[in-house]
Residue frames as qw, qx, qy, qz and C-alpha x, y, z in Angstrom:
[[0.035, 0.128, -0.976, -0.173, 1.44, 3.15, -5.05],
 [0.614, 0.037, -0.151, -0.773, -1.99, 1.86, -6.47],
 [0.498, -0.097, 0.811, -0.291, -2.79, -1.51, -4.85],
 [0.809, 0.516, 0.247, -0.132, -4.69, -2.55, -8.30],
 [0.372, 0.814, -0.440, -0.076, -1.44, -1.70, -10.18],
 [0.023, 0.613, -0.782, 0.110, 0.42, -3.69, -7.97],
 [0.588, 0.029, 0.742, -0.320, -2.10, -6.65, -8.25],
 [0.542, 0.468, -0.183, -0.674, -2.01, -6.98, -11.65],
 [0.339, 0.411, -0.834, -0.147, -2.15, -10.33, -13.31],
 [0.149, 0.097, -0.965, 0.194, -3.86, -12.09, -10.50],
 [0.405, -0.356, -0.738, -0.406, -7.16, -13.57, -10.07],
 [0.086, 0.062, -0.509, 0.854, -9.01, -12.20, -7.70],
 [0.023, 0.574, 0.785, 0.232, -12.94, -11.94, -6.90],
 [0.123, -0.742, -0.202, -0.627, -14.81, -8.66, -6.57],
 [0.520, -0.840, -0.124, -0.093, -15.26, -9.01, -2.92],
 [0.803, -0.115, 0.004, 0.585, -11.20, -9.65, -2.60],
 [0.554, 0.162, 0.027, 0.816, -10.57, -6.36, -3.99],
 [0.473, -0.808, -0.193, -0.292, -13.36, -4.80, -2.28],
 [0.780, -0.549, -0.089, 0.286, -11.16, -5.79, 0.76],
 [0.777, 0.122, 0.148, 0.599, -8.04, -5.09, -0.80],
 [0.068, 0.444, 0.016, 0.894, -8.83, -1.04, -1.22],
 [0.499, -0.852, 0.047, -0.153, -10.66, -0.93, 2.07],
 [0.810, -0.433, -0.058, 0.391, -7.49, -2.34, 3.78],
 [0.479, 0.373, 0.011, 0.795, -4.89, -0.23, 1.30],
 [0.108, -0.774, -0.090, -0.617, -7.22, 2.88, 2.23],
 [0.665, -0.744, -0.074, 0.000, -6.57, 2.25, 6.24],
 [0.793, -0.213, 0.104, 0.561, -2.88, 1.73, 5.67],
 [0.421, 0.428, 0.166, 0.783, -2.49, 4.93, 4.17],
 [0.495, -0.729, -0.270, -0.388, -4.64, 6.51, 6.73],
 [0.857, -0.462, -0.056, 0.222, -2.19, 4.97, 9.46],
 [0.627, 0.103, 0.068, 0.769, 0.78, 6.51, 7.67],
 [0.010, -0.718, -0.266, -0.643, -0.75, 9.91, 7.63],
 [0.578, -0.749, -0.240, -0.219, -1.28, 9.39, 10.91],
 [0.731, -0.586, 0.012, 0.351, 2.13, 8.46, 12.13],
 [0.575, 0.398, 0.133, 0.702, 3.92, 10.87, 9.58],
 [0.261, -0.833, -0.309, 0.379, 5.13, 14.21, 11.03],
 [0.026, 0.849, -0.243, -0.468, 7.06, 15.42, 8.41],
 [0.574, 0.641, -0.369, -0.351, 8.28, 15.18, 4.91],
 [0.221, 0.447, -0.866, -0.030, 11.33, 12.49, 6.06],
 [0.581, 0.132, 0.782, -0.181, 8.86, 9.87, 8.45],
 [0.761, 0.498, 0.097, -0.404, 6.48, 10.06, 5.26],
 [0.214, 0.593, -0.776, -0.024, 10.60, 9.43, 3.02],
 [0.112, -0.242, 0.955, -0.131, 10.72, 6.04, 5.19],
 [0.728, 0.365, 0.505, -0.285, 7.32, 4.83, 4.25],
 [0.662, 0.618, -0.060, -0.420, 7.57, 5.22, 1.08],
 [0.096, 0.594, -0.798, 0.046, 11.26, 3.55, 1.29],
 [0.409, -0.115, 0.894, -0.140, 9.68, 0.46, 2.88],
 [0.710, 0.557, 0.276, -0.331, 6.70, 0.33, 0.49],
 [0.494, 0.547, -0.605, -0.301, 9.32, 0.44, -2.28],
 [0.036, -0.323, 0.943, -0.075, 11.61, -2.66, -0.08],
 [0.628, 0.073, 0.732, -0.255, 8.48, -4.79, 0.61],
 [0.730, 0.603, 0.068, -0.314, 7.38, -4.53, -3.06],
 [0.424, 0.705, -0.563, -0.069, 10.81, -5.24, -4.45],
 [0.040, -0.315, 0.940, -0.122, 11.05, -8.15, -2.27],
 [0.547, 0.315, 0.705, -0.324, 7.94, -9.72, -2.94],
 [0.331, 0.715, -0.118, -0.605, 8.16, -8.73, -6.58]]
């Protein structure tokens, strides 16, 4: 999931999405970190889907 993709449409200044891919890039970092195998990695991606589909 591409954190510009999923911000499309909304107004935003440079330094916002400056922020916006450092923060994405730590949260994927964090998931890397607590993934130990193919299925933790399965439930991330599962919640990324749920939070996006409820905020969608």
């Amino acid at each position: 999931m591409d954190p510009k993709t999923a911000l499309d449409g909304m107004d935003f200044t440079p330094e916002d999405e400056r922020l916006i891919k450092e923060k994405w890039e730590e949260l994927l970092q964090s998931c890397t970190k607590i993934c130990k195998n193919d299925e933790d990695w399965e439930f991330i991606k599962r919640a990324f889907f749920l939070a996006k589909e409820a905020h969608g």
